[in-house]
mmCIF file of the N, C-alpha and C atoms, coordinates in Angstrom:
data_MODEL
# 
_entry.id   MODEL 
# 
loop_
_atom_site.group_PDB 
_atom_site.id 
_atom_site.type_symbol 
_atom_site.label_atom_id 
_atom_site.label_alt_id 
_atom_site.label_comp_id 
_atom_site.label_asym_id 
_atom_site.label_entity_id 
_atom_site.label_seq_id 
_atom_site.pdbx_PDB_ins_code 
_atom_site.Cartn_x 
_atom_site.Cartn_y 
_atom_site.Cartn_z 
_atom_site.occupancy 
_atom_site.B_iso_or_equiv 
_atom_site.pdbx_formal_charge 
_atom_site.auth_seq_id 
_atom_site.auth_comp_id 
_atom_site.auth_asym_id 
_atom_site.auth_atom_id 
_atom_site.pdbx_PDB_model_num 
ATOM 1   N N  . UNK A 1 1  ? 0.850   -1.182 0.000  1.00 0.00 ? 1  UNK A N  1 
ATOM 2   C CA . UNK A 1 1  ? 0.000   0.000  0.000  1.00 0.00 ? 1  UNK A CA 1 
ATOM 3   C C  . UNK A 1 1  ? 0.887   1.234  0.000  1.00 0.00 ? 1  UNK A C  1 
ATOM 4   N N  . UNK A 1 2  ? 0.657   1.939  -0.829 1.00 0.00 ? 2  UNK A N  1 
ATOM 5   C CA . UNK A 1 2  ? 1.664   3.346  -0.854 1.00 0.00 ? 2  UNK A CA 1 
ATOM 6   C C  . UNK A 1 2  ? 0.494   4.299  -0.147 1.00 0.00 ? 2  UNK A C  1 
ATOM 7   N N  . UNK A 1 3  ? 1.331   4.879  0.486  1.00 0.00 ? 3  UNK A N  1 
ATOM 8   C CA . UNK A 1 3  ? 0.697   6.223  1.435  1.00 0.00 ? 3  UNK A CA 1 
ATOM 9   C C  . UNK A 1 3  ? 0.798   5.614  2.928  1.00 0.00 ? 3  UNK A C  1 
ATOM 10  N N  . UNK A 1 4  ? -0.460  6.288  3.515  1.00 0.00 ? 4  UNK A N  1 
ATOM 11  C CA . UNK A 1 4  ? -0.677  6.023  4.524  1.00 0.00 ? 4  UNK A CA 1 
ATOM 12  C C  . UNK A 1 4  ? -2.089  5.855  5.243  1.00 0.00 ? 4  UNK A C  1 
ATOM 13  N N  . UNK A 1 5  ? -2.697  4.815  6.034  1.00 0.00 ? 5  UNK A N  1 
ATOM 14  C CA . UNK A 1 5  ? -3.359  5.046  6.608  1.00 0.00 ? 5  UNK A CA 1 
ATOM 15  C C  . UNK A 1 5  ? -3.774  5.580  7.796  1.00 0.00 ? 5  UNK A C  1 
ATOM 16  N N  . UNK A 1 6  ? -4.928  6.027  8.104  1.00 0.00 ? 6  UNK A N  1 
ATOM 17  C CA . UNK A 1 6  ? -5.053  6.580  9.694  1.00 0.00 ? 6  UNK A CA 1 
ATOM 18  C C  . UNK A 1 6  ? -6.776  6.465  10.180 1.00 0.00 ? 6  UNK A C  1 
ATOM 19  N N  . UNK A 1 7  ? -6.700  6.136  11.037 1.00 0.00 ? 7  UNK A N  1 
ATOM 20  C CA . UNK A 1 7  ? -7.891  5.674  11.557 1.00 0.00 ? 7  UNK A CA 1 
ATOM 21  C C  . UNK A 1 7  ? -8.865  5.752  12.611 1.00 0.00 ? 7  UNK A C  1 
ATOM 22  N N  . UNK A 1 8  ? -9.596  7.105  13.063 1.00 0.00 ? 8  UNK A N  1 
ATOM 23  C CA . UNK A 1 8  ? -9.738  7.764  14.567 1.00 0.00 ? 8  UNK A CA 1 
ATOM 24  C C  . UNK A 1 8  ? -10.926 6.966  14.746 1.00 0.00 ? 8  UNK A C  1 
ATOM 25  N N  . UNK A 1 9  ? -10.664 6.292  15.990 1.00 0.00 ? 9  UNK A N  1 
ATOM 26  C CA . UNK A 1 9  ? -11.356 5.731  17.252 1.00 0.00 ? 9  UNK A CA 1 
ATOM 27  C C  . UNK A 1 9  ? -11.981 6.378  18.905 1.00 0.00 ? 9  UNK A C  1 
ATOM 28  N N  . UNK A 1 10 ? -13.120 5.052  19.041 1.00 0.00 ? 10 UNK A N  1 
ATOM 29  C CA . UNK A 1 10 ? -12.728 5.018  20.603 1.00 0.00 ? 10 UNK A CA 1 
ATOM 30  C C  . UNK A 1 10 ? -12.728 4.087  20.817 1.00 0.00 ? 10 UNK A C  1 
ATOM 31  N N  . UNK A 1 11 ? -12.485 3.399  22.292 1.00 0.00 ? 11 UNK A N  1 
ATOM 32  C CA . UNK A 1 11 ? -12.441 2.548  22.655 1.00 0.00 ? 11 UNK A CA 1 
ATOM 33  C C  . UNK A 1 11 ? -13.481 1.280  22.790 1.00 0.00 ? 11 UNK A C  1 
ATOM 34  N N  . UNK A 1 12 ? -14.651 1.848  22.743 1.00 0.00 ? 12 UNK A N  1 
ATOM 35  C CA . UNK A 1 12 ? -16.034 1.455  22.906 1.00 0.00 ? 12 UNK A CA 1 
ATOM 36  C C  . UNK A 1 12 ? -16.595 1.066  21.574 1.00 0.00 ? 12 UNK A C  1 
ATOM 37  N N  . UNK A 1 13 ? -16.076 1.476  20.560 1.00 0.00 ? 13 UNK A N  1 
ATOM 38  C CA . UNK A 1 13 ? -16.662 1.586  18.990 1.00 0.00 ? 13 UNK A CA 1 
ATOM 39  C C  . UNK A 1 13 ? -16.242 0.200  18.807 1.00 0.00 ? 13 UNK A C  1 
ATOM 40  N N  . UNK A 1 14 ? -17.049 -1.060 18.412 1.00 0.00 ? 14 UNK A N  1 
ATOM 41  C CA . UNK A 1 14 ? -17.013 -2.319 18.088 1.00 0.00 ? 14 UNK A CA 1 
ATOM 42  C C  . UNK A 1 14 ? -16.587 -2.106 16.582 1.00 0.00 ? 14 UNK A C  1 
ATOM 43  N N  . UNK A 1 15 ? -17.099 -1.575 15.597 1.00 0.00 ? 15 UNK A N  1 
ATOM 44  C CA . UNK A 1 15 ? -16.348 -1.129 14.311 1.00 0.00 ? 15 UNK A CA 1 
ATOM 45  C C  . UNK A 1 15 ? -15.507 -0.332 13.893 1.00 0.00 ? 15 UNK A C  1 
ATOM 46  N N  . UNK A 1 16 ? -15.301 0.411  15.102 1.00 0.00 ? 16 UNK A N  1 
ATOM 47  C CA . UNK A 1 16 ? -13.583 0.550  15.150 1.00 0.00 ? 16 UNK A CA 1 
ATOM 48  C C  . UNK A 1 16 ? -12.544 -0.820 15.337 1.00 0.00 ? 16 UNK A C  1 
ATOM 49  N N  . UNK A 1 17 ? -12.838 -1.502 16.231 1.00 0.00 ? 17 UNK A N  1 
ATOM 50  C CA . UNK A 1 17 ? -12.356 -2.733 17.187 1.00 0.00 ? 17 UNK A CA 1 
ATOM 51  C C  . UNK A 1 17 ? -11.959 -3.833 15.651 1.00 0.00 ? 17 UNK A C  1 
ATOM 52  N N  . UNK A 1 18 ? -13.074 -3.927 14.845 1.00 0.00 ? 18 UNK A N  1 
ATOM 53  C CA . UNK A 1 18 ? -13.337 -4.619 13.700 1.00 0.00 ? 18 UNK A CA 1 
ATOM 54  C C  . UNK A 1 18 ? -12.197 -4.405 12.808 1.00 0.00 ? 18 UNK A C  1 
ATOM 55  N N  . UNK A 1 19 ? -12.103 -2.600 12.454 1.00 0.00 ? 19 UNK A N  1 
ATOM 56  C CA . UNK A 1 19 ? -11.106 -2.195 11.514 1.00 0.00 ? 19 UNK A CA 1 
ATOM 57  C C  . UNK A 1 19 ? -10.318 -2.329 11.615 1.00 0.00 ? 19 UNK A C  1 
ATOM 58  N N  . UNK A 1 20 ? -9.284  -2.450 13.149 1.00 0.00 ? 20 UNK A N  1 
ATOM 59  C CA . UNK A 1 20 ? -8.080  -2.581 13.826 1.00 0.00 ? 20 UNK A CA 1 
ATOM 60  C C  . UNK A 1 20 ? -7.566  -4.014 13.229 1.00 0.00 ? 20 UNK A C  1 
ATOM 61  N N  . UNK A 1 21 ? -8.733  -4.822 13.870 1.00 0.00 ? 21 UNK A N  1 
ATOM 62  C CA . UNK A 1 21 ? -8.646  -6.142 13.794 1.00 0.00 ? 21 UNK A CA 1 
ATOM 63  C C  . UNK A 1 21 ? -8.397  -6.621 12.272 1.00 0.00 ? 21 UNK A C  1 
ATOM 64  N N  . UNK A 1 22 ? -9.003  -6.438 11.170 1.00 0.00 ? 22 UNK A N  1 
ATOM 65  C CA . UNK A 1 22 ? -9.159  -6.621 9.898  1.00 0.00 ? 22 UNK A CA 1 
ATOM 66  C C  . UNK A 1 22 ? -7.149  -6.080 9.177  1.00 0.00 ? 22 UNK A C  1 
ATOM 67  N N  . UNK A 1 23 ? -7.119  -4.601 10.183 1.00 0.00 ? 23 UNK A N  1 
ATOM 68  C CA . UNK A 1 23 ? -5.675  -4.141 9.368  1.00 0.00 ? 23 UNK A CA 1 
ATOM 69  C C  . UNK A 1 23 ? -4.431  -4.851 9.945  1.00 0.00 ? 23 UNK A C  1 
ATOM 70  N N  . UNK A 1 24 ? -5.076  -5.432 11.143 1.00 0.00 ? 24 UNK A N  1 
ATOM 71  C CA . UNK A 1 24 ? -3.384  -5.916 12.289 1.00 0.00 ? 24 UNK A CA 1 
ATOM 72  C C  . UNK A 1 24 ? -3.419  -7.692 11.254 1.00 0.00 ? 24 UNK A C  1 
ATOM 73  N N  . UNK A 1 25 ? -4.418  -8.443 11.389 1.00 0.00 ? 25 UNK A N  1 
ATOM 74  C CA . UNK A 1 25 ? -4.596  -9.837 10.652 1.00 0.00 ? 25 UNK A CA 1 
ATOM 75  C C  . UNK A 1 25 ? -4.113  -9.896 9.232  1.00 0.00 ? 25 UNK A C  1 
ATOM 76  N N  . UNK A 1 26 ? -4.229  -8.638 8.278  1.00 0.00 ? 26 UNK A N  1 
ATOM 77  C CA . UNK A 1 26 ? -3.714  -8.744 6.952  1.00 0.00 ? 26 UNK A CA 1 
ATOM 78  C C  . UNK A 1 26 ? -2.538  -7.803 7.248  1.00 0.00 ? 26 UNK A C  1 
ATOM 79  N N  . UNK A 1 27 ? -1.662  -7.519 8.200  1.00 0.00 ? 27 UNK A N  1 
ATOM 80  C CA . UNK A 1 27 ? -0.386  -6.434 8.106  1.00 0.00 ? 27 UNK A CA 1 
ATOM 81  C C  . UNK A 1 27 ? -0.273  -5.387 7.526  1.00 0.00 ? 27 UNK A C  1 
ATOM 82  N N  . UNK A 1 28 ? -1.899  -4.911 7.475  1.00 0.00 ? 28 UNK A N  1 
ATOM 83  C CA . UNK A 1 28 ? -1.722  -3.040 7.048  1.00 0.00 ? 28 UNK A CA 1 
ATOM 84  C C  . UNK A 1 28 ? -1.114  -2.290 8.346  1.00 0.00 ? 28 UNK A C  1 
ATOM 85  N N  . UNK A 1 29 ? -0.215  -1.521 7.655  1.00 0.00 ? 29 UNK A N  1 
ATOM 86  C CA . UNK A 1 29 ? 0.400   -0.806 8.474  1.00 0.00 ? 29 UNK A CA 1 
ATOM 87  C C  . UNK A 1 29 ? -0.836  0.344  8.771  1.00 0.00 ? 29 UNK A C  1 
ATOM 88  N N  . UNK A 1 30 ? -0.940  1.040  10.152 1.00 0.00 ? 30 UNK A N  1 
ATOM 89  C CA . UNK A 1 30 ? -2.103  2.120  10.656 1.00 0.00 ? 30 UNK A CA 1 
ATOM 90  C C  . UNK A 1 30 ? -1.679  3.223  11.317 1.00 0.00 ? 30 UNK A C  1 
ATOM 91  N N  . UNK A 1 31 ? -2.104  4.036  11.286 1.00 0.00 ? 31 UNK A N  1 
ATOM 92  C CA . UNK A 1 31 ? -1.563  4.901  12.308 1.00 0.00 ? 31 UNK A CA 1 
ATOM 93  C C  . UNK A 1 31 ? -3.478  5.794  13.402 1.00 0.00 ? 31 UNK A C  1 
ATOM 94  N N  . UNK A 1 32 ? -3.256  4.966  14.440 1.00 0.00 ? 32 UNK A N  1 
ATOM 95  C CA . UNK A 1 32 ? -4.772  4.980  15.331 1.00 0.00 ? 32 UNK A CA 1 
ATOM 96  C C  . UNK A 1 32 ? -4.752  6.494  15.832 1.00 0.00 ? 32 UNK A C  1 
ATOM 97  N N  . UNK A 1 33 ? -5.495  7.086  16.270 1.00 0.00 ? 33 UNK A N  1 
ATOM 98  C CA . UNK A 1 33 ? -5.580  8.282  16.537 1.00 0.00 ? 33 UNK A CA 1 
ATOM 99  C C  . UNK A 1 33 ? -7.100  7.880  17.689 1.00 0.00 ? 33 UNK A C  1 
ATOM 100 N N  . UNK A 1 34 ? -6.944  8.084  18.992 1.00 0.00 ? 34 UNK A N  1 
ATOM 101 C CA . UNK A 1 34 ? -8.182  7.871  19.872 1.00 0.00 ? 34 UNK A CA 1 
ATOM 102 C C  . UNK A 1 34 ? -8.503  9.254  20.319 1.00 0.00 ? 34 UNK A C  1 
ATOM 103 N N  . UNK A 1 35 ? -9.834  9.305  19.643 1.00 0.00 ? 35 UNK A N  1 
ATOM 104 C CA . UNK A 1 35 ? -10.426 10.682 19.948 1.00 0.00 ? 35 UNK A CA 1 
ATOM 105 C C  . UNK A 1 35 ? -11.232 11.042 21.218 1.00 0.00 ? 35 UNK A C  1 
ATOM 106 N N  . UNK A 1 36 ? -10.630 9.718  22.647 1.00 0.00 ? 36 UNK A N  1 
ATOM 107 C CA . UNK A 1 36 ? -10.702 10.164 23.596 1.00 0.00 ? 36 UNK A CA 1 
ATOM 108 C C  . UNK A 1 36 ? -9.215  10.654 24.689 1.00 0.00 ? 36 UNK A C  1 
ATOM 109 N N  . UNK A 1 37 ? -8.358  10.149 23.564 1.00 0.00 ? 37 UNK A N  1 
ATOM 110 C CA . UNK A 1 37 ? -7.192  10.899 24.218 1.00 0.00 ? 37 UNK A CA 1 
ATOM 111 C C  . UNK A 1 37 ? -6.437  12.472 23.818 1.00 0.00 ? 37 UNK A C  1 
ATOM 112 N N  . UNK A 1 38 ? -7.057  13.007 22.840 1.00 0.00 ? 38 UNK A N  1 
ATOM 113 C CA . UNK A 1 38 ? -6.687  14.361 22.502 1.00 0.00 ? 38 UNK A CA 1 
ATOM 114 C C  . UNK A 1 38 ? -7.577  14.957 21.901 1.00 0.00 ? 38 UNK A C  1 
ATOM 115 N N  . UNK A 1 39 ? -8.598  16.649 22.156 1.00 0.00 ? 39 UNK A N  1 
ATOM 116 C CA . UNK A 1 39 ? -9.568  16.811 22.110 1.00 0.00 ? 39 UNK A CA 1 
ATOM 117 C C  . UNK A 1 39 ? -9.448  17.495 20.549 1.00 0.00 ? 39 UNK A C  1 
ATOM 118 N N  . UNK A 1 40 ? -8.349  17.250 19.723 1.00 0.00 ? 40 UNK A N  1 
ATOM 119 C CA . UNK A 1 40 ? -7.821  17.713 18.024 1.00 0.00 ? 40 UNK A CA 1 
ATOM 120 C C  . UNK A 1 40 ? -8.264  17.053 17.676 1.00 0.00 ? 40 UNK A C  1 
ATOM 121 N N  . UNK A 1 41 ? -8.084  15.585 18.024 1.00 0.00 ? 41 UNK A N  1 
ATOM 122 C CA . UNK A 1 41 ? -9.092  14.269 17.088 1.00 0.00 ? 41 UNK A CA 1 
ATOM 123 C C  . UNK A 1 41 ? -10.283 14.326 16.327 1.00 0.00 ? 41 UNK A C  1 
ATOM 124 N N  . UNK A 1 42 ? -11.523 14.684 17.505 1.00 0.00 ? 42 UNK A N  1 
ATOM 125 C CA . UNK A 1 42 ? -12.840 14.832 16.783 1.00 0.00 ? 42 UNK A CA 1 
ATOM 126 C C  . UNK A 1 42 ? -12.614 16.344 16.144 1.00 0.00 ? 42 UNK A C  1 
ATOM 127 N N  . UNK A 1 43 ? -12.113 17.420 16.551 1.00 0.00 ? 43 UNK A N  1 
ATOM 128 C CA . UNK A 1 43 ? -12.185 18.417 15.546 1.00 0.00 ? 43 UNK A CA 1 
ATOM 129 C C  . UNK A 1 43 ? -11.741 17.554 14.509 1.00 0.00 ? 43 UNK A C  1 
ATOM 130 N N  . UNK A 1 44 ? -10.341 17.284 14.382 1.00 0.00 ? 44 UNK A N  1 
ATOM 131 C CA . UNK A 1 44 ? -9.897  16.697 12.917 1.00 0.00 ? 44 UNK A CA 1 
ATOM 132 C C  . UNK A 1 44 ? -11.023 15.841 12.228 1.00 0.00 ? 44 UNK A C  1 
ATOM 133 N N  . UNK A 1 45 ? -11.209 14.763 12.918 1.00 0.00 ? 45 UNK A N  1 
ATOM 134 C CA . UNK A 1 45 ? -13.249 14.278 12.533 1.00 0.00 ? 45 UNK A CA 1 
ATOM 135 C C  . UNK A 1 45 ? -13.564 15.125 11.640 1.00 0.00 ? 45 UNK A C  1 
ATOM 136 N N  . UNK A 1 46 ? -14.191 15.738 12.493 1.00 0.00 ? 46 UNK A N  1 
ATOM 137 C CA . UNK A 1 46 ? -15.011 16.777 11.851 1.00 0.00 ? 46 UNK A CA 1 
ATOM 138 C C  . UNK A 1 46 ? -15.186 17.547 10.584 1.00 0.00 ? 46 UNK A C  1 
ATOM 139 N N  . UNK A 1 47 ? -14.042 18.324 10.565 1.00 0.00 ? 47 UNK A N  1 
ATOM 140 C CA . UNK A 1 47 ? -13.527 19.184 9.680  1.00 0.00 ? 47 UNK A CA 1 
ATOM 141 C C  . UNK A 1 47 ? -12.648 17.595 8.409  1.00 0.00 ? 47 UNK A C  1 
ATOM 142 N N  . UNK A 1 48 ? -12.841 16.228 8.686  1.00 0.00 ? 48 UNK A N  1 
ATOM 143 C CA . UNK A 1 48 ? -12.656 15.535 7.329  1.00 0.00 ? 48 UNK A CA 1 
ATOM 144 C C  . UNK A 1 48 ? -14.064 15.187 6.778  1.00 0.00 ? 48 UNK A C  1 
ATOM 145 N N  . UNK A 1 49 ? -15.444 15.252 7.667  1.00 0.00 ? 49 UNK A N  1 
ATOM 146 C CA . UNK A 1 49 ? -16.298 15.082 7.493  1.00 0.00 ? 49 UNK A CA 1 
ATOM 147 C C  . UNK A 1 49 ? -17.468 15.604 7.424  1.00 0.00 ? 49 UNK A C  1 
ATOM 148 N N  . UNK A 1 50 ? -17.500 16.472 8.307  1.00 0.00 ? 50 UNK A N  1 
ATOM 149 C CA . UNK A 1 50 ? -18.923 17.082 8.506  1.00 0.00 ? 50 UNK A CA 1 
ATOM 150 C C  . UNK A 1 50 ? -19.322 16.363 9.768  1.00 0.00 ? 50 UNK A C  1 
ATOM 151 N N  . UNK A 1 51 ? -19.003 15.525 10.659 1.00 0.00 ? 51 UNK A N  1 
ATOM 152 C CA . UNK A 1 51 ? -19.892 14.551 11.045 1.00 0.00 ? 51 UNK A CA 1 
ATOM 153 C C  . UNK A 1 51 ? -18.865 14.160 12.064 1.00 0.00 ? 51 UNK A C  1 
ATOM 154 N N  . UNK A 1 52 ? -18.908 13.873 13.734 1.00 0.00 ? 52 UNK A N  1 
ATOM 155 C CA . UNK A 1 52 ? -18.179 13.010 14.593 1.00 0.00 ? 52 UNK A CA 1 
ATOM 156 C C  . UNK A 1 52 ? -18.589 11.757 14.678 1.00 0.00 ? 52 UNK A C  1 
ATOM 157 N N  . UNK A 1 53 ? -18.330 11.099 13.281 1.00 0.00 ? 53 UNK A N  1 
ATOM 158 C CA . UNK A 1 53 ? -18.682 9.534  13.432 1.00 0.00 ? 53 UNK A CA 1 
ATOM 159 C C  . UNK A 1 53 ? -17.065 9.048  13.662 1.00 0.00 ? 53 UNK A C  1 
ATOM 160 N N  . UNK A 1 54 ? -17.329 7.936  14.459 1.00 0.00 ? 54 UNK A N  1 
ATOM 161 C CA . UNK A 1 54 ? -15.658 6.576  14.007 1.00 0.00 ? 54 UNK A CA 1 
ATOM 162 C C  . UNK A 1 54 ? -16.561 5.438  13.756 1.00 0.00 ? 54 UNK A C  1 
ATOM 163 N N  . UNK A 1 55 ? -15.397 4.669  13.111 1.00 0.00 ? 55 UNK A N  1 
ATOM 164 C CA . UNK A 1 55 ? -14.310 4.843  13.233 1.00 0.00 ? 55 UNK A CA 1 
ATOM 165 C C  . UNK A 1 55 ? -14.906 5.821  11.440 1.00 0.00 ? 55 UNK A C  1 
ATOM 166 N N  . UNK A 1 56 ? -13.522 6.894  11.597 1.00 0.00 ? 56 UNK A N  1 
ATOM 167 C CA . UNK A 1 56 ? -13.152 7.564  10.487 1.00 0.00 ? 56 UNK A CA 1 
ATOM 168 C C  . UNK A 1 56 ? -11.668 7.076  10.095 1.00 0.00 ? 56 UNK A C  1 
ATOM 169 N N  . UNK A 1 57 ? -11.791 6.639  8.601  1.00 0.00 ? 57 UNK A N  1 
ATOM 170 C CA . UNK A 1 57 ? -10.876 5.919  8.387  1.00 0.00 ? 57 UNK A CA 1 
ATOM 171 C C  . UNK A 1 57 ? -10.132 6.864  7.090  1.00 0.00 ? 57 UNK A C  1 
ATOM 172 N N  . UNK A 1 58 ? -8.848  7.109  6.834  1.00 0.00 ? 58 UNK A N  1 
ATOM 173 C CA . UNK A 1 58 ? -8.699  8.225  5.916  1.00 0.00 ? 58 UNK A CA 1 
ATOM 174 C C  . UNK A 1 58 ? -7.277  7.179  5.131  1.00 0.00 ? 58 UNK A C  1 
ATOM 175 N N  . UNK A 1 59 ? -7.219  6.943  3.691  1.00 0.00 ? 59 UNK A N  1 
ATOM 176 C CA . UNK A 1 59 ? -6.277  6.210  3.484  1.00 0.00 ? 59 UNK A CA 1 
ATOM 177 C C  . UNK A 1 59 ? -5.893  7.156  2.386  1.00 0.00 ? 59 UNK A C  1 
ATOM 178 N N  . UNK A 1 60 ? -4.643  7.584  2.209  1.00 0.00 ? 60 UNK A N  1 
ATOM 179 C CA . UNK A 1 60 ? -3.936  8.509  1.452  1.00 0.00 ? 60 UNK A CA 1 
ATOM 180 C C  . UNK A 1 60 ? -5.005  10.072 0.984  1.00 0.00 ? 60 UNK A C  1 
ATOM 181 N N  . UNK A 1 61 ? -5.752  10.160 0.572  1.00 0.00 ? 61 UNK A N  1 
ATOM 182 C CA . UNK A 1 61 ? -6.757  11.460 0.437  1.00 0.00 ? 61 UNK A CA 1 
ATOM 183 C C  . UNK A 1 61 ? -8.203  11.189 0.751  1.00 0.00 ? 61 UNK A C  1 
ATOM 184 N N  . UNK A 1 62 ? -8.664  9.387  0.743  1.00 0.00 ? 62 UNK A N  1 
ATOM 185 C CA . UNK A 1 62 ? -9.618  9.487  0.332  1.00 0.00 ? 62 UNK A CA 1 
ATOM 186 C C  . UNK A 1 62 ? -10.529 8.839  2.269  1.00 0.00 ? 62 UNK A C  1 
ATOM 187 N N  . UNK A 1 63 ? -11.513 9.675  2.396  1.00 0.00 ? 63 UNK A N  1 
ATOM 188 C CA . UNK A 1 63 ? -12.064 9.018  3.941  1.00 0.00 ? 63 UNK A CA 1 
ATOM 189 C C  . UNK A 1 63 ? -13.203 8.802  3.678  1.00 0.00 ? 63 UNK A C  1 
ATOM 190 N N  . UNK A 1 64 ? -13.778 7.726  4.760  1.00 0.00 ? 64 UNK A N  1 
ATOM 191 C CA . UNK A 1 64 ? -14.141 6.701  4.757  1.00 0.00 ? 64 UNK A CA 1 
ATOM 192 C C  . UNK A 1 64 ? -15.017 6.810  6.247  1.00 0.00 ? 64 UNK A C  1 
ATOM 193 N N  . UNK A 1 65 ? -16.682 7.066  6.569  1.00 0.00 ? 65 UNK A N  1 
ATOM 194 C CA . UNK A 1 65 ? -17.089 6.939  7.388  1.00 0.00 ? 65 UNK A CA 1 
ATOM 195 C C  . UNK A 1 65 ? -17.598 5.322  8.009  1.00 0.00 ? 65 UNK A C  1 
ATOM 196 N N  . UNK A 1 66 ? -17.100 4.937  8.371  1.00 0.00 ? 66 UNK A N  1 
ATOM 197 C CA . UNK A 1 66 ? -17.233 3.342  9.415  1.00 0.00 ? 66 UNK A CA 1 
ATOM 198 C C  . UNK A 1 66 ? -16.529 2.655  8.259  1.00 0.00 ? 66 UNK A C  1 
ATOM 199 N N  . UNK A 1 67 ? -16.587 1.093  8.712  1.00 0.00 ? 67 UNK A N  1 
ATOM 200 C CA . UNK A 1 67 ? -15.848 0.562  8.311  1.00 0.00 ? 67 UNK A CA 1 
ATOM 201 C C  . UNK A 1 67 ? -16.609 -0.665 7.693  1.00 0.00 ? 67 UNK A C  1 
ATOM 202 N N  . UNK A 1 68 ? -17.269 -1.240 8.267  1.00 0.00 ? 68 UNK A N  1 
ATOM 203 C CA . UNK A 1 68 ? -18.008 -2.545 8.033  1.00 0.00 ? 68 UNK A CA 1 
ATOM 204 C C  . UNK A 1 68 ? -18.626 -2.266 6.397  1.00 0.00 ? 68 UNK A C  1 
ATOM 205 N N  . UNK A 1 69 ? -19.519 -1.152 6.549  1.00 0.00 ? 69 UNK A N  1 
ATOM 206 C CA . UNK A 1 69 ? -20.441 -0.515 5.022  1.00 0.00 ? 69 UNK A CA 1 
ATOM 207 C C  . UNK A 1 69 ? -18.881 -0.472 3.606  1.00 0.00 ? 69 UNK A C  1 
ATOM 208 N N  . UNK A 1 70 ? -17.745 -0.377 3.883  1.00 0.00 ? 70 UNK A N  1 
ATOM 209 C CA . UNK A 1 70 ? -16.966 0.105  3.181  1.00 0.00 ? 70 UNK A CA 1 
ATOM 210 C C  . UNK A 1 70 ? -15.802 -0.668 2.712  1.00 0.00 ? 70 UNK A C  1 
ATOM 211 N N  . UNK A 1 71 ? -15.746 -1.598 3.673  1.00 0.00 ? 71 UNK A N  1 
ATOM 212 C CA . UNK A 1 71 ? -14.869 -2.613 3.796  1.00 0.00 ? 71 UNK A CA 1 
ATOM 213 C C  . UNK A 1 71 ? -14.178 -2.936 2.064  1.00 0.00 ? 71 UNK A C  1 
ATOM 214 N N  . UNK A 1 72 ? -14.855 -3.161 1.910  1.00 0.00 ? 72 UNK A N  1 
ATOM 215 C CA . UNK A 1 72 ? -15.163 -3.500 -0.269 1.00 0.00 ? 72 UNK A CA 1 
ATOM 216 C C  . UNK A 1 72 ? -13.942 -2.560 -0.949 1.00 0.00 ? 72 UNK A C  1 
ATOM 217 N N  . UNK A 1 73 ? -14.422 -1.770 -0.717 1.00 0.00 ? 73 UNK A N  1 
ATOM 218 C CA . UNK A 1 73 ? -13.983 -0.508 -1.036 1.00 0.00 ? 73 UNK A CA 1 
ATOM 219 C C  . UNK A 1 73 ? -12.260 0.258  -0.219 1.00 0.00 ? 73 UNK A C  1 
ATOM 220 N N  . UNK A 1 74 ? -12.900 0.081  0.802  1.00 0.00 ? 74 UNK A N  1 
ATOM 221 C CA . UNK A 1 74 ? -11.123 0.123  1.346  1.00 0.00 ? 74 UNK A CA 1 
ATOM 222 C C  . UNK A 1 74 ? -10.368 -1.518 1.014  1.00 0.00 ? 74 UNK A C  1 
ATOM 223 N N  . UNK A 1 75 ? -10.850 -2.461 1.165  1.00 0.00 ? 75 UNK A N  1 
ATOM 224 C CA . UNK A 1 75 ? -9.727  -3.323 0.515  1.00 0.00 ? 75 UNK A CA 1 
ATOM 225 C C  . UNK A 1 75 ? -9.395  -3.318 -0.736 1.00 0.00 ? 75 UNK A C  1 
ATOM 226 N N  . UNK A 1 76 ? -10.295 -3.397 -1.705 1.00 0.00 ? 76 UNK A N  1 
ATOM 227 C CA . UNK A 1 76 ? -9.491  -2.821 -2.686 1.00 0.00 ? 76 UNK A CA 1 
ATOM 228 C C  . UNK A 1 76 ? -8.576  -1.829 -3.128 1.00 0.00 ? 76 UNK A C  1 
ATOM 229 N N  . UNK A 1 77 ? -8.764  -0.857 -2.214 1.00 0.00 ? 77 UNK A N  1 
ATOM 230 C CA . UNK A 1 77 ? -7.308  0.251  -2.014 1.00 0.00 ? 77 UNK A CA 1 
ATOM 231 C C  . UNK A 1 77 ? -6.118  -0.318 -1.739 1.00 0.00 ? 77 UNK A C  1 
ATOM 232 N N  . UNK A 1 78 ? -6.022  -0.970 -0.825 1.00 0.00 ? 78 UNK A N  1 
ATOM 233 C CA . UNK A 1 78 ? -4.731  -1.757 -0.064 1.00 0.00 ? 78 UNK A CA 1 
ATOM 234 C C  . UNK A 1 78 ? -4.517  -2.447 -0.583 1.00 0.00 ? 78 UNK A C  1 
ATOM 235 N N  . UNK A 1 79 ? -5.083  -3.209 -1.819 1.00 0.00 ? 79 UNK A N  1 
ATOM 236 C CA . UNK A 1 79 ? -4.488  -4.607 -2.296 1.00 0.00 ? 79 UNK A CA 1 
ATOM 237 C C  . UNK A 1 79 ? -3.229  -3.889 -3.136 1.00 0.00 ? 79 UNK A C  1 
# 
């Protein structure tokens, strides 16, 4: 995968938990961002979305609200 991914969570979000799980099992590299440990997170949210949903998943330009609905679509990025 060229670029980078990044992926803001909480702890509680089961489809966050999912996405983690899905990128650590196939060795996508991630970079997690928990938007209960720094209050920039959900602004950053925000201002990629319109919207404080997670997990918000952002892979080189293109983001991605949850993960499960999209899955399709972000793996075919990474392949």
């Amino acid at each position: 995968m060229a670029g980078q991914l990044r992926i803001y969570t909480i702890p509680t979000c089961s489809d966050c938990t999912y996405a983690k799980r899905y990128f650590n099992e196939n060795q996508i590299p991630y970079i997690e961002y928990n938007c209960e440990d720094d209050e920039a997170y959900p602004r950053e949210v925000r201002e990629l979305t319109g919207k404080q949903i997670v997990p918000t998943i952002v892979i080189n330009d293109k983001v991605f609200v949850g993960f499960a609905e999209n899955l399709k679509e972000i793996s075919e990025l990474l392949v």
